[in-house]
C-alpha positions as CSV (number, residue, x, y, z in Angstrom):
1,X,0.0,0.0,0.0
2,X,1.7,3.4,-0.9
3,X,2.1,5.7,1.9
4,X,-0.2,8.8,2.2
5,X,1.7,12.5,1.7
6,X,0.2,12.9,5.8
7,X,2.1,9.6,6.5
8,X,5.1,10.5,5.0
9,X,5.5,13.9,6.2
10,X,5.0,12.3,9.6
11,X,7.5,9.6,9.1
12,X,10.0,11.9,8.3
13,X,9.3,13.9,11.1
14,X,10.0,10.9,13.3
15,X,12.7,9.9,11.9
16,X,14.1,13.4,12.4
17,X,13.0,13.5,15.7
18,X,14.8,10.0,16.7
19,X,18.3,11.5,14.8
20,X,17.8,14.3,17.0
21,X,17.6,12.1,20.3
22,X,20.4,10.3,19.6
23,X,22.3,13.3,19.0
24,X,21.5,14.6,22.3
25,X,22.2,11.4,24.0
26,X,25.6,11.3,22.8
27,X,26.4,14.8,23.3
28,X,25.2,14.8,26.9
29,X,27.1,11.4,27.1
30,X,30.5,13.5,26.0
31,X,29.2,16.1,29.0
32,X,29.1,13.6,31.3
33,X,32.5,12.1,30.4
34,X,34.3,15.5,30.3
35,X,33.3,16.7,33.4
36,X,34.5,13.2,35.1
37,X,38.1,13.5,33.4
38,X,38.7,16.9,34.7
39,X,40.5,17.7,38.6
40,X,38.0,18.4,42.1
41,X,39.3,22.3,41.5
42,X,38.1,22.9,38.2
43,X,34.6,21.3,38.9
44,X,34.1,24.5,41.2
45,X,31.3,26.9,40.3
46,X,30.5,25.8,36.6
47,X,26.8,26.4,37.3
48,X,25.0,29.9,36.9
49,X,21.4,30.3,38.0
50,X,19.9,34.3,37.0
51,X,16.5,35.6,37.7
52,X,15.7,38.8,35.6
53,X,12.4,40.9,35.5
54,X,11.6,43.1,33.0
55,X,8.8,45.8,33.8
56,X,7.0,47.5,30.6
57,X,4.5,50.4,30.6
58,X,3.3,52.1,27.3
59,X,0.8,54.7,27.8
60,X,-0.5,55.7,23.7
61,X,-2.7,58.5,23.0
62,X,-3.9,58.2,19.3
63,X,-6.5,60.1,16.8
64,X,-6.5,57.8,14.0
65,X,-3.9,54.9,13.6
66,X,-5.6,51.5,13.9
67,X,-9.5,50.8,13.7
68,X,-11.6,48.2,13.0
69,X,-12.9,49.9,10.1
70,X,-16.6,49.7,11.5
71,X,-16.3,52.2,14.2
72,X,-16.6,56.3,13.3
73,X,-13.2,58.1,15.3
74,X,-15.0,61.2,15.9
75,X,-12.4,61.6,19.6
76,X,-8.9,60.5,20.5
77,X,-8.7,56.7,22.0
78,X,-5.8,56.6,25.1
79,X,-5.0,53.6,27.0
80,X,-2.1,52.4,28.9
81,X,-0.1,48.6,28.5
82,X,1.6,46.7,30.2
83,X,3.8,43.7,30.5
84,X,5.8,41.8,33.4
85,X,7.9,39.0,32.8
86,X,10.1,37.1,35.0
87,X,13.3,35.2,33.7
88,X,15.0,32.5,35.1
89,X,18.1,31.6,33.5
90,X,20.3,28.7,34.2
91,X,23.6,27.9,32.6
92,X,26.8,25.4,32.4
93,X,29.3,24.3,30.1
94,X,27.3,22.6,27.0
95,X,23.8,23.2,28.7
96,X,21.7,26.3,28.6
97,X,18.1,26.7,29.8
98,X,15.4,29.3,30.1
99,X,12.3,30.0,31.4
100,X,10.3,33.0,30.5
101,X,7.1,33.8,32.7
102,X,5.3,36.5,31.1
103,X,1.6,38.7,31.9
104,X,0.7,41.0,29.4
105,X,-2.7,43.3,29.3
106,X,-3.9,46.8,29.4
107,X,-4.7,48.5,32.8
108,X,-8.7,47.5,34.2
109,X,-8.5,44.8,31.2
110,X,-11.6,42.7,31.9
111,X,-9.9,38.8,32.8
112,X,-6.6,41.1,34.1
113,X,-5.0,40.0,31.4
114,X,-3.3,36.9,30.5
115,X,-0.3,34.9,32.0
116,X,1.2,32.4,29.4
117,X,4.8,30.8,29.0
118,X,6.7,33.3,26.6
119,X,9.7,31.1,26.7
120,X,11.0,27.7,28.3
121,X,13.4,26.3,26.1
122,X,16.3,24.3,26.5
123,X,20.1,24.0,24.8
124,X,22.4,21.8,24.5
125,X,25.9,22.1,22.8
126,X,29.3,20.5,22.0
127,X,32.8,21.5,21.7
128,X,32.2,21.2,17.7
129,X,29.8,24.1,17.5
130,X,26.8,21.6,17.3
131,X,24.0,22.7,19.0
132,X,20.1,21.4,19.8
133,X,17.5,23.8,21.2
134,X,14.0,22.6,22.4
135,X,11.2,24.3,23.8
136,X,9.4,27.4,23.2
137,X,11.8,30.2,22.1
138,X,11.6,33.7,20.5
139,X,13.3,33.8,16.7
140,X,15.5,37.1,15.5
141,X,17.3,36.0,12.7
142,X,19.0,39.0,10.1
143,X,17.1,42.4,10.8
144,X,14.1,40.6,11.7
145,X,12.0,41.4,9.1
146,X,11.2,38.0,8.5
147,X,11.7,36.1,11.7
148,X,11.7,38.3,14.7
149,X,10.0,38.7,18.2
150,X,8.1,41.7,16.9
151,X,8.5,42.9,20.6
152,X,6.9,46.2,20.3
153,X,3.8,43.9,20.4
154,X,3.7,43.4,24.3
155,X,3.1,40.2,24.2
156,X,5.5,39.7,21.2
157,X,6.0,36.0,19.3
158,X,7.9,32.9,20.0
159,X,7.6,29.6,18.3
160,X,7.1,25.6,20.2
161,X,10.3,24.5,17.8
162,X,13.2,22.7,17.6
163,X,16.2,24.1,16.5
164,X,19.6,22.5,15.7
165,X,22.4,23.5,14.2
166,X,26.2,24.9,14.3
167,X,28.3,28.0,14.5
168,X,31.6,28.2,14.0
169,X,34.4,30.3,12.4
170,X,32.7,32.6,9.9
171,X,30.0,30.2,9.4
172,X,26.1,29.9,10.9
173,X,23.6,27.2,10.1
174,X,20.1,26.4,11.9
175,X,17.6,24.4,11.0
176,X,13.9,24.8,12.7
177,X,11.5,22.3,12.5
178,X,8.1,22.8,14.4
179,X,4.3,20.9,14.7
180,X,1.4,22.0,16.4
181,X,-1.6,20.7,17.4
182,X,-4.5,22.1,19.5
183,X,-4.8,19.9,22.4
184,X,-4.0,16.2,23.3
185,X,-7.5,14.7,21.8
186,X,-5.9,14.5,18.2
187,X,-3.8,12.5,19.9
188,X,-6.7,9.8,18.6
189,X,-7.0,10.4,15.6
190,X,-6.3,13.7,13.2
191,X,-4.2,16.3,13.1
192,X,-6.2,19.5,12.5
193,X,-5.0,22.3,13.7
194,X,-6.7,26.0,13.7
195,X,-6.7,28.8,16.1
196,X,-3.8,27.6,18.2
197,X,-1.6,29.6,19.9
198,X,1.1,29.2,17.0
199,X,0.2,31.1,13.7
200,X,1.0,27.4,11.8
201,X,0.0,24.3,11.6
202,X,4.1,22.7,10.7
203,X,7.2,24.7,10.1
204,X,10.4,23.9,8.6
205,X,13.1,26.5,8.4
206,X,17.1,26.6,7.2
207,X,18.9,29.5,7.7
208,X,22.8,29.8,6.6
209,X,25.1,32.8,7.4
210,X,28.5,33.2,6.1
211,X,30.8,36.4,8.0
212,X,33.7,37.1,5.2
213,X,37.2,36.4,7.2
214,X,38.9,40.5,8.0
215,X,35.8,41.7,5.5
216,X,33.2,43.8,6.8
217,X,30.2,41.9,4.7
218,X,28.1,39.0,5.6
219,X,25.5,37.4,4.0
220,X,22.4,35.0,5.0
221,X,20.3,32.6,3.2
222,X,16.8,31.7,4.6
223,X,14.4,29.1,3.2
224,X,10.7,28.3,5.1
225,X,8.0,25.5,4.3
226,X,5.0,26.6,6.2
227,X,2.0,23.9,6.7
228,X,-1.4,25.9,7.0
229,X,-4.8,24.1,8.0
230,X,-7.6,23.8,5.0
231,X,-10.7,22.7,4.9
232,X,-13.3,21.8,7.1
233,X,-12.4,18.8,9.9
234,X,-13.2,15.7,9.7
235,X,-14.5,15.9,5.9
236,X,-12.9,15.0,2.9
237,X,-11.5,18.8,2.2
238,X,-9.7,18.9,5.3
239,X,-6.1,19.2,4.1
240,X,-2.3,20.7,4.7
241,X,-1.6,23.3,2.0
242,X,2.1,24.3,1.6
243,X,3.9,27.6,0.9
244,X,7.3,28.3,0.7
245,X,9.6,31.6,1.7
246,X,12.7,31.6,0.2
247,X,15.7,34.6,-0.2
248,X,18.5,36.5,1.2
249,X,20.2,38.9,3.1
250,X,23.4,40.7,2.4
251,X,25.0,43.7,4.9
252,X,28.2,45.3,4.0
253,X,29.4,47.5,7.4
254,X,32.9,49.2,7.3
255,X,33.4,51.2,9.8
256,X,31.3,54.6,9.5
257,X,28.8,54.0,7.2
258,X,26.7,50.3,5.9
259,X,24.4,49.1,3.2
260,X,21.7,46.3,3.5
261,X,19.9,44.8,1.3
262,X,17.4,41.9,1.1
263,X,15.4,40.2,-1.7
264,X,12.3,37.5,-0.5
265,X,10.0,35.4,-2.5
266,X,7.1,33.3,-1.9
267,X,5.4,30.4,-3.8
268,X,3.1,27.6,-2.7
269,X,-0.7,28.0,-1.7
270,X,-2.6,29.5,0.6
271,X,-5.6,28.0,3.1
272,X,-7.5,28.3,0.2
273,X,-6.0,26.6,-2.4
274,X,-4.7,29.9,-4.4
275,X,-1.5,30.3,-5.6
276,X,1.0,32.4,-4.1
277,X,3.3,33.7,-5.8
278,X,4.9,37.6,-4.5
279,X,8.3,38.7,-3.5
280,X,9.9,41.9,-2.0
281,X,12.7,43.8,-2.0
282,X,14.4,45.9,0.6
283,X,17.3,48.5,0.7
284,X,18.8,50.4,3.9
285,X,21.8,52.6,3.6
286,X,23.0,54.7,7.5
287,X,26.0,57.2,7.9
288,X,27.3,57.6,11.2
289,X,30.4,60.0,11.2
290,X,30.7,60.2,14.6
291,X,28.9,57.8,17.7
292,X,26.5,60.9,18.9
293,X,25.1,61.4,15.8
294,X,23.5,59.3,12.3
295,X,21.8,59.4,9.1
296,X,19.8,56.6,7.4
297,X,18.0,56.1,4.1
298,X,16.2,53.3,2.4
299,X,13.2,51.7,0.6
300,X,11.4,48.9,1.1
301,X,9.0,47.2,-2.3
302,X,6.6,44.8,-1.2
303,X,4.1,43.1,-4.0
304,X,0.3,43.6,-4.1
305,X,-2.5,42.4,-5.8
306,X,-3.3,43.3,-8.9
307,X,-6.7,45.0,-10.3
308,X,-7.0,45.9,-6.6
309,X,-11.0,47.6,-6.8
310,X,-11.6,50.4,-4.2
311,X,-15.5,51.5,-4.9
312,X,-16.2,54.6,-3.1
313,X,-18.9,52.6,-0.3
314,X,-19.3,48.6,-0.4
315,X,-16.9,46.0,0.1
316,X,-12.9,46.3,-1.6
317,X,-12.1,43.2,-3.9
318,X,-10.3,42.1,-6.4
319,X,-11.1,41.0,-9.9
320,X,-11.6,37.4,-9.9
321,X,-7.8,36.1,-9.3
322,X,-6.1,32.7,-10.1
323,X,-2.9,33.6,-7.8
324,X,-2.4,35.9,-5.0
325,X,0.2,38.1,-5.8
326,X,0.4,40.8,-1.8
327,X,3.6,39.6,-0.3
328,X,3.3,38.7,3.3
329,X,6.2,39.1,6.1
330,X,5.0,36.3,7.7
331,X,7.0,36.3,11.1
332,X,8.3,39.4,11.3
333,X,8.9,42.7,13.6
334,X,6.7,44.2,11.2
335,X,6.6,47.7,13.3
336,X,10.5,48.6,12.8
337,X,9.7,48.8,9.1
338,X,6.5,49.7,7.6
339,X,5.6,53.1,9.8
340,X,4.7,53.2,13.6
341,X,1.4,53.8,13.2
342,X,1.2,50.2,12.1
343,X,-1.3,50.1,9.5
344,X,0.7,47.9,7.2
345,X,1.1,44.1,8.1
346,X,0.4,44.5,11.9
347,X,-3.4,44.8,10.3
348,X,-5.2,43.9,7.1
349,X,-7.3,46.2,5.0
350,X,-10.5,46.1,5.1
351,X,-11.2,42.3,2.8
352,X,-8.6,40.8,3.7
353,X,-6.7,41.5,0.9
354,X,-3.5,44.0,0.0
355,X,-2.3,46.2,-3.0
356,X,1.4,45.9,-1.3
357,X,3.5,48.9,0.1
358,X,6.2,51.3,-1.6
359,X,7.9,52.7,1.4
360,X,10.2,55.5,0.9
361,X,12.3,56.6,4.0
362,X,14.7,58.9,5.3
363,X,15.8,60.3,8.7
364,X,19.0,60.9,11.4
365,X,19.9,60.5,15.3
366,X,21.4,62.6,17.8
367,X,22.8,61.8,21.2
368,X,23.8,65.5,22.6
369,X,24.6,64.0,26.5
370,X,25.3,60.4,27.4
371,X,21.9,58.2,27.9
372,X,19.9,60.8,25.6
373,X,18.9,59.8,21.9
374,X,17.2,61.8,19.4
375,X,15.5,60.7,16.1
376,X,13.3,61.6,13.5
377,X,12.0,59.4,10.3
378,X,10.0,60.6,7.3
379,X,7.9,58.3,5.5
380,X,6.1,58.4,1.5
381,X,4.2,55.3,1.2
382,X,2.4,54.4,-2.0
383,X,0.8,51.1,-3.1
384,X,2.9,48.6,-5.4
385,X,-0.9,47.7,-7.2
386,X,-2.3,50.2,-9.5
387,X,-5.5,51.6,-7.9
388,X,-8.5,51.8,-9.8
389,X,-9.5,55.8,-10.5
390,X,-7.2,56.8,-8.1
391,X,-3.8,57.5,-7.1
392,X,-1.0,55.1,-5.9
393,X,0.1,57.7,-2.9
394,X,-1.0,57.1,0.6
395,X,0.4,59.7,2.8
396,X,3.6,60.9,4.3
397,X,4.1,60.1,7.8
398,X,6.7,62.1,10.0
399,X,7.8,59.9,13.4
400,X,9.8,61.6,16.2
401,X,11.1,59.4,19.3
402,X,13.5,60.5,22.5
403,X,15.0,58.4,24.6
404,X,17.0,58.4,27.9
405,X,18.4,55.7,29.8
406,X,18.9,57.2,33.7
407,X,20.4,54.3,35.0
408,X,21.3,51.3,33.6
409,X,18.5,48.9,33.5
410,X,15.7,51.7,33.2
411,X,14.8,53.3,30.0
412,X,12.1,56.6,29.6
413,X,10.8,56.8,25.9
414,X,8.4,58.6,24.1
415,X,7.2,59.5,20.4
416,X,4.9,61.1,18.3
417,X,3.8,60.5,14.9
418,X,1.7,62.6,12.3
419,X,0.1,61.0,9.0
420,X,-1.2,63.2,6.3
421,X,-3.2,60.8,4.6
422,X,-4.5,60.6,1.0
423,X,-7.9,59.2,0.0
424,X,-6.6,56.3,-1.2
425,X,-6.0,55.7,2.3
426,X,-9.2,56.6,3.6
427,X,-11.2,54.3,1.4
428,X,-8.5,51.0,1.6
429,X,-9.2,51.5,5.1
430,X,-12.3,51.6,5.3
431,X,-13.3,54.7,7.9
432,X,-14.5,57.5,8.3
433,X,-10.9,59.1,10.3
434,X,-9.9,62.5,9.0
435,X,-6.6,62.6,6.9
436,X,-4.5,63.8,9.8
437,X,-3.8,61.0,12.1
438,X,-2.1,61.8,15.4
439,X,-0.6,59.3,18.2
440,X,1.6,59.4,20.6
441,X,3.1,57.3,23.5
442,X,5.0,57.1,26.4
443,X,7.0,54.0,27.3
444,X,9.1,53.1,30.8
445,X,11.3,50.1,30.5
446,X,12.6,49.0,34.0
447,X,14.8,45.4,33.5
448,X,16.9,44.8,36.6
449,X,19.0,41.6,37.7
450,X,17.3,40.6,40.9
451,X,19.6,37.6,41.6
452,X,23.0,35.9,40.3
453,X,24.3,33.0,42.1
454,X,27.5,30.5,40.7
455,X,28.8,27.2,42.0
C-alpha cells in the first residue's frame, strides 16, 4: 500500500525526531565524560542560575492609527499597557536553559490579562559548535523582518520548535522544524490544527550565514516550508496546503557607514488553495560620522494584488484572481519597518486582501549628552498595485522618538507621529478618520537583575 503525503511527512518527522535524540544522548554522554576527566578544582562553580524581570509600561494616545474599520473616530482613544515578565536563566558548560514567565494586558483589562509561557526552552551544545534547542523560544534571525519577536507587540512571538544546528568560524547554520496541534484529543485520531496559539500548523526553516574572514560583509540565506490548515475537519477537504519563503540577506558595514539589502520570494498555496506567488525587496543605507550622531535612508518594495477595486462605499475586492500576488512578512517585527502607526502588516485592510507597500524613507539621530537619543524618520508610502480611478500615494508620515536611559537597567521613551493621509487611504481603510492621524506614547522600560548565584 503506498504511503499517504500525511504519512510521509510524519515519518520523516520521526525519523528526524529519533536523529535528534540520539544526538543529544551522545552529546550529553561526552558532557558527562568531560566533566569526570577533569581535577576536584576545576569542577568548582561551573553552574549559573539568574533571575531577571523586565517591567513595561506604554501609555498611547492616538487620533486615527488602527480601527476596526466599522467604528466612526469622531475623539482621540488613550490607554495604557503593560507587560511583566520574570526570567529565570540557568547555565553550564554545553547546557543552557530558560524560562520566560510573562503577563501581558492593558490597565482594568476585563480577565486582568493573561499569564502564558513566553519562553522555556532548553540548549544543548558541544565542543564542535553543534548545538540542539527545544522548547518554546523567540526567533530574531538578520534584521528581523522575516523572523523576529516583533517585541513592540507586548506580548511579542515565539515559536514551540526545535532548532539544531552549528556556529563556527565565519560560518552559521540552523535548521527549525516545528508541529502543532490544539490539544492532546488529536492525539486519537487527526491532526487539525486552527486557532492555536502558533500562527501554523508545521514549520520547517534553514537559515545559513557566512561572515567574510577581515571583511566587513556578511550574507544569509533563509528558506521556510510553512504547513497551513484547509478545509473543514473531519471531511474530505480537510487538508495541509504548503507555501514556501525563500531569499536572502546581504549587509556590508565598514566602519562609519553600511548598506543592506534583502530580496524574498514566496510560492506555494494558501488556506484556500490559491496560488502564491509575490516577492519583496528591501534597501537600507545609514551614515554615522561620529557615535553621537547618524543618518539613514532606504526603501522597502513589497508586492500587491493586482486589479485591486476600491469602490467609493461597499466592500474592496479584487477582480476574480487565479494567484495571490500581496507579499506577506509572515513572522516578522513588522513595526521597525513599515511606519509606527502600524497600518501595514500588523493589520489587514478592510477584505482581507492587499495592494502591497512602496515605502520610501529617510531620517538621522542625535545623542547630545550620554543616555539621551534623538531621532526623526519621514515616510512616502504608496501602493505597489495600480489603484482603480485613483492614485497610488498614501500619505507621508513624519515619526519623532526620545529616549533616555537614567540608569542602567531603566529606560524613559516617548514619540509622536503625524500622517497626512491621501484618499486612497481613507477608502482601503475603510473609515471614516480624517486625513490627519495623530498618536503618541510614552513607554518606561525597568529590566533589573534581581539575583545571580555560581557554584
Amino acid at each position: 500500500m503506498n504511503a499517504t503525503p500525511l504519512q510521509m511527512t510524519l515519518s520523516t518527522t520521526t525519523l528526524r525526531l529519533l536523529t535528534l535524540v540520539g544526538w543529544l544522548a551522545w552529546s550529553m554522554t561526552a558532557v558527562a565524560q568531560d566533566d569526570a576527566s577533569k581535577p576536584a578544582e576545576e569542577k568548582e562553580k561551573e553552574n549559573t542560575f539568574t533571575v531577571d524581570l523586565d517591567f513595561l509600561t506604554r501609555g498611547e494616545l492616538r487620533y486615527g492609527g488602527l480601527t476596526d474599520n466599522k467604528q466612526k473616530i469622531d475623539k482621540p482613544s488613550s490607554f495604557l499597557l503593560e507587560r511583566t515578565r520574570v526570567v529565570l536563566g540557568y547555565e553550564r558548560k554545553y547546557i543552557q536553559a530558560n524560562v520566560t514567565i510573562q503577563h501581558a494586558g492593558i490597565w482594568g483589562q476585563e480577565g486582568r490579562g493573561a499569564f502564558n509561557l513566553n519562553e522555556a526552552w532548553v540548549k544543548l551544545t558541544s565542543k564542535q559548535g553543534l548545538f540542539a534547542q527545544v522548547g518554546r523560544q523567540a526567533f530574531a534571525y538578520d534584521d528581523e523582518r522575516i523572523i523576529g519577536p516583533n517585541d513592540w507587540a507586548v506580548a511579542s512571538l515565539s515559536h514551540d520548535a526545535v532548532k539544531v544546528g552549528y556556529e563556527g568560524y565565519w560560518h552559521k547554520a540552523h535548521a527549525i522544524f516545528s508541529y502543532n496541534q490544539n490539544s492532546m484529543a488529536d492525539e486519537l485520531g487527526g491532526t487539525y490544527y486552527k486557532d492555536g496559539a502558533m500562527p501554523y500548523k508545521m514549520m520547517q526553516t534553514v537559515w545559513y550565514h557566512y561572515d567574510v574572514p577581515v571583511f566587513p560583509l556578511g550574507a544569509s540565506l533563509l528558506f521556510m516550508n510553512i504547513g497551513m490548515q484547509a478545509g473543514a475537519k473531519d471531511t474530505d477537504t480537510e487538508r495541509t496546503e504548503w507555501q514556501q519563503l525563500v531569499g536572502a540577506y546581504v549587509r556590508f558595514a565598514p566602519e562609519k557607514w553600511s548598506l543592506e539589502g534583502s530580496y524574498y520570494r514566496q510560492m506555494g498555496h494558501d488556506e484556500h488553495g490559491l496560488k502564491i506567488n509575490a516577492w519583496m525587496a528591501s534597501a537600507l543605507a545609514t551614515l554615522s560620522p561620529k557615535p553621537t550622531y547618524g543618518f539613514m535612508a532606504g526603501y522597502d518594495y513589497l508586492s500587491g494584488d493586482p486589479f485591486f477595486f476600491v469602490p467609493a462605499t461597499g466592500n474592496l475586492g479584487l477582480v476574480r484572481q487565479t494567484e495571490i500576488q500581496g507579499f506577506n512578512p509572515v513572522y516578522g517585527s513588522h513595526h521597525k519597518f513599515y511606519g509606527a502607526m502600524d497600518f501595514f502588516y500588523m493589520s489587514a485592510y478592510y477584505g482581507g486582501f492587499t495592494p502591497g507597500l512602496q515605502n520610501a524613507f529617510a531620517g538621522g539621530h542625535v545623542s547630545p549628552v550620554k543616555g539621551l537619543d534623538v531621532s526623526a524618520t519621514y515616510h512616502f508610502m504608496a501602493t505597489a498595485t495600480k489603484l482603480k480611478d485613483m492614485s497610488k500615494v498614501l500619505g507621508h508620515q513624519v515619526e519623532v522618538e526620545v529616549s533616555y536611559s537614567f540608569l542602567k537597567f531603566c529606560t524613559l521613551a516617548a514619540g509622536y507621529t503625524y500622517m497626512h493621509g491621501s484618499e486612497a487611504m481613507e477608502r482601503l481603510r475603510r473609515s471614516t478618520e480624517k486625513r490627519h492621524l495623530h498618536w503618541g506614547w510614552l513607554k518606561l522600560s525597568v529590566s533589573p537583575r534581581v539575583f545571580y548565584v555560581k557554584w
